[in-house]
N, C-alpha and C positions, 0 to 999 in steps of 0.2 A: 426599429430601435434607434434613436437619439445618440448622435455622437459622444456625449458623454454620458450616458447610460455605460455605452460599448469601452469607453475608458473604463469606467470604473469594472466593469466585469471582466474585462482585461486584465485588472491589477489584479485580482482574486485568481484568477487562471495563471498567474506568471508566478504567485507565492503558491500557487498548489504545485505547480511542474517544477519549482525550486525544490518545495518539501519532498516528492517523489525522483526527485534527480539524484537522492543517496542509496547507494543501492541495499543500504543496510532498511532503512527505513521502509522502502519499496517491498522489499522479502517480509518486514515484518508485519507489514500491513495488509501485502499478499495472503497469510499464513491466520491474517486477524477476519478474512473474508469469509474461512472455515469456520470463525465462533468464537468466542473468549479463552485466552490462552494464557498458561504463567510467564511469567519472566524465565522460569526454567526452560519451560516448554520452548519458547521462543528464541533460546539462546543455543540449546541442543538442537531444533533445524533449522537455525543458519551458520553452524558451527563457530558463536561466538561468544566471550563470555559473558554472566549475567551484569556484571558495570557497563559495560558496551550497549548491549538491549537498554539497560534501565537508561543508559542518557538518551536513545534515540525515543527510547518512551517518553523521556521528559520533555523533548523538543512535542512531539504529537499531542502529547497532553497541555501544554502549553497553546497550542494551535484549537485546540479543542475538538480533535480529531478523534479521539480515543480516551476513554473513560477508565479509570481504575477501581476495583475491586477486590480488599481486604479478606483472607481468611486466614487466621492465624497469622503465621510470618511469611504467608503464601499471597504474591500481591497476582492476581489477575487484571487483564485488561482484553477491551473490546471497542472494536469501532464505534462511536456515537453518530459520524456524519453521514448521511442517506447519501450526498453527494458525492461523497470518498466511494463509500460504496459499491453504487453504481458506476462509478469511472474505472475502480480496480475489476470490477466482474467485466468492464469494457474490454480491460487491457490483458487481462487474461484471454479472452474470447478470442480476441487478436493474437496475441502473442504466442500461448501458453497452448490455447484450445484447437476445436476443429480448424480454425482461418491457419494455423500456423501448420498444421498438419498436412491443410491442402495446398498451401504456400511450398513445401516441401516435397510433396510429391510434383508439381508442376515444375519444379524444379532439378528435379531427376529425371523429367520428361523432355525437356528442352535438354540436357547432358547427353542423352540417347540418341 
């Protein structure tokens, strides 16, 4: 890869970990890797209320991260980036998943 190839994919990686650096956004996008979810939904599990959700939606939607979806006065929304995607099922994996389970016990291990 070409020095400025690597710039420019750089600057794309420094606005995605900017946009994932809120931890409100981060949960909701977490919560968007399950499937399409309301502004209700999404605001009862991160205990926040729905103006709060609807702006950090309006930042992603904005970004072109997350698509919305009208029923009624029921607005849904769902991932649209395969990219986002696969980084949040990464970061779970790590974080959330087996890697952090077994991070944990090897660390109960080394206390003993």
């Amino acid at each position: 890869m070409k020095i400025n190839e690597m710039n420019t994919a750089a600057d794309g990686v420094c606005e995605m970990m900017t946009l994932l650096s809120n931890k409100r956004r981060l949960m909701i996008l977490c919560l968007l890797t399950e499937g399409e979810k309301s502004v209700g939904e999404l605001a009862e599990a991160i205990g926040a209320r729905d103006t709060v959700v609807s702006q950090q939606l309006a930042v992603l939607r904005r970004e072109r991260i997350v698509k919305p979806r009208r029923d009624g006065q029921t607005m849904f929304y769902r991932i649209v980036r395969e990219d986002v995607g696969k980084l949040l099922d990464h970061l779970y994996e790590i974080y959330c998943g087996g890697a952090a389970i077994t991070k944990e016990i090897e660390n109960d291990s080394e206390k003993s």
